[in-house]
C-alpha positions in Angstrom: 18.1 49.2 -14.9 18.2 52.7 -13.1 15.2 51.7 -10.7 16.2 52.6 -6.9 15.9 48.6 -5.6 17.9 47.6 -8.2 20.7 46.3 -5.4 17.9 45.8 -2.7 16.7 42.2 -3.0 18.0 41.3 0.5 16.2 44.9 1.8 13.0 43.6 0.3 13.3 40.1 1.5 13.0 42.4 5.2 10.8 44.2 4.7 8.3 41.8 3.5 9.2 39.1 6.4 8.2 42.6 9.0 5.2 43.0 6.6 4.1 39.3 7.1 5.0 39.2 10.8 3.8 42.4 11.6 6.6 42.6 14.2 10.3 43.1 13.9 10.9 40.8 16.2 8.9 38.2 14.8 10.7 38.8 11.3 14.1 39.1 13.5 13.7 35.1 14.6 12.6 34.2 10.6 15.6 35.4 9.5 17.9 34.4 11.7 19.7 38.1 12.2 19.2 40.6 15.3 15.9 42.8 15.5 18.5 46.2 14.8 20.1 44.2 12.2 16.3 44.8 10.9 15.4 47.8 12.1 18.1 49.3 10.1 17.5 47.5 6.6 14.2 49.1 6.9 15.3 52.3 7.7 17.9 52.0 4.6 15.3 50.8 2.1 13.1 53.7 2.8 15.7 56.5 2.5 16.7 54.6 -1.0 12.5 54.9 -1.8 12.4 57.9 0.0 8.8 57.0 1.6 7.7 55.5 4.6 6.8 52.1 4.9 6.0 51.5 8.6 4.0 53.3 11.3 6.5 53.0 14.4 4.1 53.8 16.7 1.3 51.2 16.0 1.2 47.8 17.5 1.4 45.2 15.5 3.4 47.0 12.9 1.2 48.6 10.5 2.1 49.3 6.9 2.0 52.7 5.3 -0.3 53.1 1.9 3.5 53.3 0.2 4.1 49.8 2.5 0.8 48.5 1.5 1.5 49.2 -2.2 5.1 47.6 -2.5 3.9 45.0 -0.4 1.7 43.7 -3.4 5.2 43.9 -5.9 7.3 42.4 -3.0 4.6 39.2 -3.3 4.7 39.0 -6.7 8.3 39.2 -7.4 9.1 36.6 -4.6 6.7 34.6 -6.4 8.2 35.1 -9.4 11.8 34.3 -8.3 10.4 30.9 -6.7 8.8 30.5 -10.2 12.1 31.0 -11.8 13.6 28.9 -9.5 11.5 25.7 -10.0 12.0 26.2 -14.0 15.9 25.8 -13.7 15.8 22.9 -11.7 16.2 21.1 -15.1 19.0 22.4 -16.1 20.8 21.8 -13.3 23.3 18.5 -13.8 21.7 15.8 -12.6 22.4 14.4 -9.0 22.9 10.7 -9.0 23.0 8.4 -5.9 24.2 4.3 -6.2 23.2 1.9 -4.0 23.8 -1.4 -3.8 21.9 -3.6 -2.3 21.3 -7.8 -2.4 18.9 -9.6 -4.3 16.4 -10.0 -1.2 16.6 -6.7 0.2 15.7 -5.4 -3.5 12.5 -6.8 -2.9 11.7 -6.7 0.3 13.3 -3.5 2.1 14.3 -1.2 -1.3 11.3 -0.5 -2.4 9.7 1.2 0.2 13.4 3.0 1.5 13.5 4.3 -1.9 9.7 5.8 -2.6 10.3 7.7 0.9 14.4 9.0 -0.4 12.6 10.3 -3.9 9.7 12.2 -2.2 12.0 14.0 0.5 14.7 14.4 -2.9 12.8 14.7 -6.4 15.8 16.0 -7.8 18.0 13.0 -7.2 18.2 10.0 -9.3 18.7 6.3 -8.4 21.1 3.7 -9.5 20.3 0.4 -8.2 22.3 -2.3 -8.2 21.9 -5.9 -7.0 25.1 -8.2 -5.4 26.1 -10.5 -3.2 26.9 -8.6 0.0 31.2 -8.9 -0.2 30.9 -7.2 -3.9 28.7 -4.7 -2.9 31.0 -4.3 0.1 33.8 -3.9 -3.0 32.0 -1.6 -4.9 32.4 0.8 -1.8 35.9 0.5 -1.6 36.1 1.2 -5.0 34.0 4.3 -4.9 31.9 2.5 -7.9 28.9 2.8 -4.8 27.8 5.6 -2.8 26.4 3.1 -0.5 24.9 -0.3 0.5 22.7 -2.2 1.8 23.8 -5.8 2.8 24.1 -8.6 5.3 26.8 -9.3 7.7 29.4 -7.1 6.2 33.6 -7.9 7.0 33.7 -4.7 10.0 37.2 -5.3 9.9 37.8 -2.6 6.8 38.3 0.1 8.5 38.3 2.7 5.5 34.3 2.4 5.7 31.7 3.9 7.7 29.5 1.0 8.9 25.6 2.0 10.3 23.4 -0.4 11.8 20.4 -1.0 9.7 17.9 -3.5 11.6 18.8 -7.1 13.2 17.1 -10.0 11.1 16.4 -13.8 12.4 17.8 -16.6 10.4 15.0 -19.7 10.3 15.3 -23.0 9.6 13.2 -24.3 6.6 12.3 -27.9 5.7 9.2 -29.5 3.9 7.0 -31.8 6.2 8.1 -34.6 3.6 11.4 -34.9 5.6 10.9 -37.0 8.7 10.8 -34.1 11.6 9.0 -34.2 14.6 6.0 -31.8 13.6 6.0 -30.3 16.8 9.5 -29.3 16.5 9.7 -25.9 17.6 13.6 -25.4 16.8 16.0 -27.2 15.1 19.5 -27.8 16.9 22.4 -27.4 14.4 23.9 -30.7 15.0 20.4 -32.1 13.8 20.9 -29.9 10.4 24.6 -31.5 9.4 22.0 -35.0 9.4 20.3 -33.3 6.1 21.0 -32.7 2.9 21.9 -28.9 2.5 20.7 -25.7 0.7 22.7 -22.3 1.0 23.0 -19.3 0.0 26.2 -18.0 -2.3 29.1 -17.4 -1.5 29.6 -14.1 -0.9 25.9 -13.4 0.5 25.7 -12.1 3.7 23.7 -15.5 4.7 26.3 -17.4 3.6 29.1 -16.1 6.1 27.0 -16.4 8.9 25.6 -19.7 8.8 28.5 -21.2 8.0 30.6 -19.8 10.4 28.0 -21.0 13.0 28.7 -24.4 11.1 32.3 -23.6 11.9 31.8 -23.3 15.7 30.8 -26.5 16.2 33.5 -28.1 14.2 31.1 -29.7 11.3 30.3 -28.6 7.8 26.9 -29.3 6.3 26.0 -31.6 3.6 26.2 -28.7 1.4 23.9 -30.1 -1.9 23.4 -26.9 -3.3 24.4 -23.3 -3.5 21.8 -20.6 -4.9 21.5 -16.9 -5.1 18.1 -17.0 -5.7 15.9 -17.0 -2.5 12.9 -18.5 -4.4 15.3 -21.1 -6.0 15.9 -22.4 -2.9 12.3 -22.5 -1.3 11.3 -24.5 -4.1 13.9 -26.9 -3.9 13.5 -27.2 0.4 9.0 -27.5 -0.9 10.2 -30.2 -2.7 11.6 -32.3 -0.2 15.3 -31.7 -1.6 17.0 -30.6 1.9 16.8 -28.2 4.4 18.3 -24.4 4.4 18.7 -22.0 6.6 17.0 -18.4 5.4 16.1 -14.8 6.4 12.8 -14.9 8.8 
């Protein structure tokens, strides 16, 4: 290629920002460079052309026929590179994300967090992968996630960045076959430990919490069942089998 904008891409780019603006100022703040930073890219792409493209004295900029005329190939070869662009994106190797999350967050909070992540990044694909919250924690550590999202996490490992996602409320769930006071608003814990039991895994971020509040009143539950499946244990707490204590 012999042509005289061979090596004046970036010149171009200039020229057709001023074109656009109509103001070498206004292109100046576009492109993030001084106004005789621009000024004198325009001034070099018209000595390489030998025409000119501008008439200084008009204001707002006006174009020259010559301007007017490589204004029309400036559009369509920045349309074309953007073209070009777009078609690559294919070949490109493929970015991956993995997030780990638990098995009620996958259904409750995921969905939505990830529909909003693939619209703002349609190039990026997502692993997901569902855990109690210490081995998602693990996976971490082990760089086998990118990330998670879990319950009442162990702060104390320092080697991990920790963000605050929301604040949930942990309720009390019974079925009106057990003899409580309808009107009960709340439920003390030392009333709980009178029950039969329903918990989450170990390992869930549930779990830890609820019985470490166990722990700070010196009593342990009458622990009939652990479950990692949240609908596992509303069946079994609708069936008169215990209480449990679950995300609001």
């Amino acid at each position: 290629m012999n042509g005289r904008l061979e090596h004046s891409l970036n010149y171009l780019r200039v020229f057709y920002e001023v074109a656009c603006c109509k103001s070498f100022t206004r292109a100046a703040e576009r492109l993030h460079i001084s106004q005789p930073a621009v000024t004198r890219q325009i001034k070099n792409l018209e000595e390489i052309l030998g025409v000119a493209l501008f008439n200084r004295g008009s204001t707002p900029v006006e174009l020259t026929p010559a301007g007017k005329a490589l204004l029309s190939y400036a559009e369509r070869a920045f349309a074309l590179i953007e073209e070009a662009e777009e078609a690559l994106v294919r070949y490109r190797r493929e970015a991956i994300l993995r997030i780990g999350t638990t098995k009620g967050y996958s259904k409750s909070t995921m969905p939505g967090i990830i529909s909003r992540f693939q619209e703002e990044n349609p190039g990026v694909k997502i692993v997901l992968q569902v855990d109690s919250s210490k081995a998602l924690q693990e996976g971490v550590l082990k760089g086998e996630l990118d990330l998670a999202i879990l319950a009442n996490p162990d702060f104390g490992e320092k080697s991990l960045l920790f963000i605050p996602f929301r604040r949930e409320a942990l309720v009390c769930i019974a079925s009106p076959r057990l003899s409580l006071d309808s009107n009960l608003r709340a439920l003390p814990l030392g009333r709980v430990i009178e029950f039969p039991f329903i918990v989450r895994e170990r390992g869930s971020g549930t779990h830890k919490v609820v019985m470490e509040a166990f722990e700070g009143l010196g009593r342990r539950p009458m622990v009939l069942v652990e479950a990692s499946s949240p609908e596992f244990i509303k069946e079994w707490v609708r069936a008169g089998k215990g209480l449990s204590i679950v995300t609001a």
